[in-house]
C-alpha positions as CSV (number, residue, x, y, z in Angstrom):
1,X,0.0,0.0,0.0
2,X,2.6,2.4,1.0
3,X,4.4,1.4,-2.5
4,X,1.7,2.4,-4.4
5,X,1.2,5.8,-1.9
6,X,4.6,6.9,-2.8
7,X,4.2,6.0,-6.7
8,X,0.8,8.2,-6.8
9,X,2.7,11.0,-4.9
10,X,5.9,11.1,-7.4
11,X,3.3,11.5,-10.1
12,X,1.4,14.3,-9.1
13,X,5.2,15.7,-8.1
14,X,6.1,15.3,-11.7
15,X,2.6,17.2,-12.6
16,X,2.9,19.7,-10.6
17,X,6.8,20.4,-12.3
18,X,5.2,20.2,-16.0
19,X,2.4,22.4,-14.7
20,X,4.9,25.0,-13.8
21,X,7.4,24.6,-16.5
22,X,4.4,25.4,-18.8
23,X,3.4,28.4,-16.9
24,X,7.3,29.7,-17.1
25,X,6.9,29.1,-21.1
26,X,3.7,30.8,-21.4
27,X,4.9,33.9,-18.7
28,X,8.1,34.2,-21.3
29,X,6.2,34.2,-24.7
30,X,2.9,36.0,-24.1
31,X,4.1,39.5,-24.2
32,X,1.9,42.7,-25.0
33,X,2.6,43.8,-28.6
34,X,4.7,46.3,-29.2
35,X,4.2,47.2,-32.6
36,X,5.7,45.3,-35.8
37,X,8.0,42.8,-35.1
38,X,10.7,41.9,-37.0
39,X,9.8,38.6,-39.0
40,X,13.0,36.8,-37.9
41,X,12.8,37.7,-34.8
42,X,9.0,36.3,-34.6
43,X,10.3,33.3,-36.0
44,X,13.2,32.5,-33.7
45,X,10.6,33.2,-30.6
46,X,7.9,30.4,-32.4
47,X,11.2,28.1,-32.8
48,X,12.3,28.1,-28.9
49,X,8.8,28.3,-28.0
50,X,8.3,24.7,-29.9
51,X,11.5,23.4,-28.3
52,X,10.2,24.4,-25.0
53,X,7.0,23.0,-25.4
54,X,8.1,19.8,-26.8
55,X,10.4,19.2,-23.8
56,X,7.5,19.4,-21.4
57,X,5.1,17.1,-23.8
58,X,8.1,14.5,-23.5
59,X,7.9,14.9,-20.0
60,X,4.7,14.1,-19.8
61,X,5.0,10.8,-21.3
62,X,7.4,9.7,-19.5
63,X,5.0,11.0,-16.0
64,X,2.5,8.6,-18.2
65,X,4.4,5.8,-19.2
């Protein structure tokens, strides 16, 4: 019982890190606008955004699997 106690708790550990990463990534990207952008710039943003993002959806399946 207490195996499957600790098990449930390291999930909900590993949720509550994902949760936060996600909340960092979202803090860091949604910015007010400030006018035009530069394209490039835009696009480097949307690049490490996706990076970011895919890290924490690999870290979610490995909370799942």
């Amino acid at each position: 019982m207490s195996l499957v106690t600790t098990m449930i708790a390291v999930a909900f550990t590993q949720f509550d890190k994902l949760m936060a990463a996600i909340l960092f990534i979202r803090q860091q990207h949604i910015t007010p606008q400030r006018g035009q952008e530069d394209e490039q710039v835009h696009k480097i943003a949307n690049c490490e955004l996706q990076v970011k993002l895919n890290a924490c959806i690999r870290h979610h399946q490995e909370i799942i699997g």
